[in-house]
N, C-alpha and C positions, 0 to 999 in steps of 0.2 A: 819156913816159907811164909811169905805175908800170904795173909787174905787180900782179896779182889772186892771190898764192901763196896759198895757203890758204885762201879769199875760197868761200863756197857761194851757188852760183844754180839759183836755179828757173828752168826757162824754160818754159813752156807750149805745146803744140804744136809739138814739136821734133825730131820724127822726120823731118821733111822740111825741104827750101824754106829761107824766111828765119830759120826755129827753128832747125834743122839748123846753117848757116851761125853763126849766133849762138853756139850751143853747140860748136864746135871754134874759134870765137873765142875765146873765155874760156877754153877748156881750154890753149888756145894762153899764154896769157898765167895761168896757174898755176892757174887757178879749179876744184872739185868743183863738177860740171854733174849736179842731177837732170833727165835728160831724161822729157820726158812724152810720152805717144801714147793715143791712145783706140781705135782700130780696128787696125793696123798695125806690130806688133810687130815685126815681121822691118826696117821700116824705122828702128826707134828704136835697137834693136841697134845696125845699120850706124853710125845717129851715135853710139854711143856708143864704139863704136872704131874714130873717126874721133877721137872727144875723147881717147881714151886716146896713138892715134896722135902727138897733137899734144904731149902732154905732160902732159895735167890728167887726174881722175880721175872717174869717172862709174857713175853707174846711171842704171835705166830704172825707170818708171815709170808703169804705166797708170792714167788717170783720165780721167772726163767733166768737164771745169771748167766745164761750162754746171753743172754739182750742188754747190752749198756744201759739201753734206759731203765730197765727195772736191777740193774745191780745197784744205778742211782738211787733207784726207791726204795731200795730194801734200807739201803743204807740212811736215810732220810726218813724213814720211818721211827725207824729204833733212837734217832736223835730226839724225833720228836716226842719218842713216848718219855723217853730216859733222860732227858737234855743234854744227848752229845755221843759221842761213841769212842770206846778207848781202845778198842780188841775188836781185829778184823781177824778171821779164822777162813781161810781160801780151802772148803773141807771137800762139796759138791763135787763127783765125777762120775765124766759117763764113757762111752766109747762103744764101739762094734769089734766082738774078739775074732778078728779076720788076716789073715795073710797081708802083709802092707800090699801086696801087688793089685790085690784083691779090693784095695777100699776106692772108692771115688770122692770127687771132691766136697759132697754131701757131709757124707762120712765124715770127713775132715776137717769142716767148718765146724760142724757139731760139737768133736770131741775139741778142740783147741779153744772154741769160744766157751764152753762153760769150765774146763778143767783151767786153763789158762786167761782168757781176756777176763773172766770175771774177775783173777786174784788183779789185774793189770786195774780194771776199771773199779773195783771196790775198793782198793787202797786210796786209788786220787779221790774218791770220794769220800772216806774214811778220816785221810790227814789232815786236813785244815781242823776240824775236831780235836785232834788229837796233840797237834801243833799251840792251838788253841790253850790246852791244858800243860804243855811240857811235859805230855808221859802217852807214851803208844806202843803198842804189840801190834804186831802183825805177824801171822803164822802160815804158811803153804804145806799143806799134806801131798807130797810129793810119793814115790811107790821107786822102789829098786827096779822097776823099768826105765826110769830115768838112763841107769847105767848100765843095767845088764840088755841082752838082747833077750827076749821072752817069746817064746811062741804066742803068735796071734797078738803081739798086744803094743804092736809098730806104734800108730797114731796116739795112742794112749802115752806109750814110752815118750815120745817127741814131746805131747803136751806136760808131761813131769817133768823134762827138762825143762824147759821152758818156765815153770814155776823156780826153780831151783834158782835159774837163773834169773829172775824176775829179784827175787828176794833175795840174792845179791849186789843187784841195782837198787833196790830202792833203799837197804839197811845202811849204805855208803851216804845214800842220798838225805835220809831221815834221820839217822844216829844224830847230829846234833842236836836235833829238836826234843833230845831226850827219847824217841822212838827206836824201836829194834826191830828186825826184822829178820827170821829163822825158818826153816822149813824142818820137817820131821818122814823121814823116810820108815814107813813099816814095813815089816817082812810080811807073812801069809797073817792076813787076819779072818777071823771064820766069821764072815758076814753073809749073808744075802748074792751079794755083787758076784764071788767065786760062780758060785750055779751059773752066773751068764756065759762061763769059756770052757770048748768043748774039752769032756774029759777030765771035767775038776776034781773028780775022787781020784784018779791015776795023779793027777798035777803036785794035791794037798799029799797025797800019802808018800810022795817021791818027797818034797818040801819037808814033811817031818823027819824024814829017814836024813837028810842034807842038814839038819839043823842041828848043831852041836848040844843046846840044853831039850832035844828033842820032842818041844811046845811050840804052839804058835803061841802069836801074838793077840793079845784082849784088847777089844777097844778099850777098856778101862784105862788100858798100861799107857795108851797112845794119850790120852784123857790127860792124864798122870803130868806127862812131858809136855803138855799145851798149857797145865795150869802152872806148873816151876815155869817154863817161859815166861810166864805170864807176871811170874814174881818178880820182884827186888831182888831176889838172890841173882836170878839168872840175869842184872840188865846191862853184862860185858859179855855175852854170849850176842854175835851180833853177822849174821850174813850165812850162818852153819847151816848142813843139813844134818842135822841128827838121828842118826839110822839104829832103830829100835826093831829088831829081827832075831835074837837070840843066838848068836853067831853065822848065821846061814850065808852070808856077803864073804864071809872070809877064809871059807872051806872052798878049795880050788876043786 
């Protein structure tokens, strides 16, 4: 697998969890990492020398990417620091774990504008960059709610379609320019995030009993599959979602 030496990524919501994990992958492997945070600066620091630790070069970054115009700037930033951007990472997701019946339009805006308009809006931002060079990744962290029905986790499910199919469109749209574009589906990863949906020690412990190699999934592993993405090996792998869960999708 090549290295990423000089290679610039945005990754969105990358102070913590699977962002975090992502971004000291690619720093690992030679990459400028802009990291992004919206609330939580003390934690985007920490990854960013964790990136540095690893070998690659980093800032930080705050923006809301549920807001076009700051998806624009994030994006516009990391050109500016790095001269240009190769690697858009659509990682950032939120949502309220509630009954669809139960959500309002609030709700709704919320979770579709930063899990989805940001991949929509950071990529048109992103490719003229990457067009520029003849070489781009683009990556959507999409979640088996895409396709399964999940308790509580309706608006959220709709906004992972939505990336899937996003990075469908644009890998069709982008592939000549030398660009790719893949999404990466996890099973249960043990982040932070789970605590927010009621009843996540009954959720997580039913999920490992469901899982065939009976582990969850590491950000690390997720990490793993963004940086082969991200390589020459992988650049006929193009419009996929690659679902990294340990058998759990395929057990009826």
């Amino acid at each position: 697998m090549s290295n990423l030496q000089g290679k610039t990524a945005v990754i969105t919501g990358s102070g913590r969890g699977i962002g975090r994990a992502i971004a000291i992958e690619l720093g690992r492997q030679g990459a400028n990492v802009a990291v992004n945070y919206f609330r939580n600066r003390a934690s985007a620091e920490q990854t960013v020398g964790d990136v540095l630790e690893a070998g690659g070069k980093a800032i930080v970054v705050k923006a809301h990417v549920g807001r076009k115009e700051q998806v624009i700037r994030l994006v516009e930033e990391a050109a500016t620091a790095f001269g240009g951007v190769d690697i858009f990472v659509a990682n950032a997701a939120s949502g309220v774990p509630r009954p669809l019946l139960e959500q309002d339009d609030r709700e709704w805006d919320w979770t579709i504008n930063i899990n989805a308009r940001s991949l929509f809006h950071g990529v048109k931002a992103a490719a003229p960059y990457m067009k520029d060079r003849g070489w781009g990744r683009i990556i959507g962290i999409s979640s088996m709610g895409a396709r399964r029905a999940m308790p509580n986790y309706g608006i959220v499910g709709v906004s992972k379609a939505a990336i899937e199919t996003l990075i469908r469109y644009f890998a069709v749209e982008l592939a000549p320019f030398g660009i790719t574009a893949n999404a990466i589906s996890p099973g249960v990863v043990l982040t932070d995030a789970l605590q927010h949906f009621p009843d996540w020690q009954t959720m997580i412990a039913a999920a490992r009993q469901r899982t065939p190699t009976g582990a969850f999934i590491s950000p690390e592993e997720i990490a793993g599959v963004v940086a082969f993405l991200c390589s020459d090996t992988a650049r006929n792998i193009v419009g996929q979602t690659i679902i990294v869960d340990g058998g759990y999708e395929i057990v009826p």
